[in-house]
N, C-alpha and C positions, 0 to 999 in steps of 0.2 A: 417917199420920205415925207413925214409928215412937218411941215416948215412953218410955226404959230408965228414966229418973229416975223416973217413977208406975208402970214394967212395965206397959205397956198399950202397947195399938195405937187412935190416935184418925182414924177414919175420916171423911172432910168430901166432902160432896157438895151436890149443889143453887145452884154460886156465882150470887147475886144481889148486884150493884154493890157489887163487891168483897167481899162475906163470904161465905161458906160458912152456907148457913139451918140443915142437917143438922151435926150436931156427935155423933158415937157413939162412947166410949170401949170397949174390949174389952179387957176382963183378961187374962192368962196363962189358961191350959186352958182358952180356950174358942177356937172359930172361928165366921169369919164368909165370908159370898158377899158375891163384888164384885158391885158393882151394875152392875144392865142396860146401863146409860148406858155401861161401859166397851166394851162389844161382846164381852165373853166370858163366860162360863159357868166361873166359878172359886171351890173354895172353899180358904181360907186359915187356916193355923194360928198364933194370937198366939206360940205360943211358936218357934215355926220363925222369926217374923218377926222377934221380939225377939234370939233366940240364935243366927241364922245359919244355913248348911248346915253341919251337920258332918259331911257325905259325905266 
């Protein structure tokens, strides 16, 4: 989830009846891998995600 009001990226995985168990905020400058569970091999930058493509 992408979160502009804190500048962070809060990533939720593990849903157990209805919640989300894993709860991970991620700052600006840093990046993170999606998890296994998604079927890809990706890794991701907060600030790309917060501010868009400016391509």
């Amino acid at each position: 989830m992408v979160d502009r009001e804190h500048d962070q990226v809060l990533l939720r995985s593990d849903p157990r009846s209805g919640e989300y168990e894993n709860k991970v905020p991620h700052k600006r400058g840093t990046s993170f891998t999606v998890p296994a569970v998604v079927g890809v091999e990706m890794k991701l930058s907060v600030d790309h995600l917060l501010d868009g493509d400016e391509d």
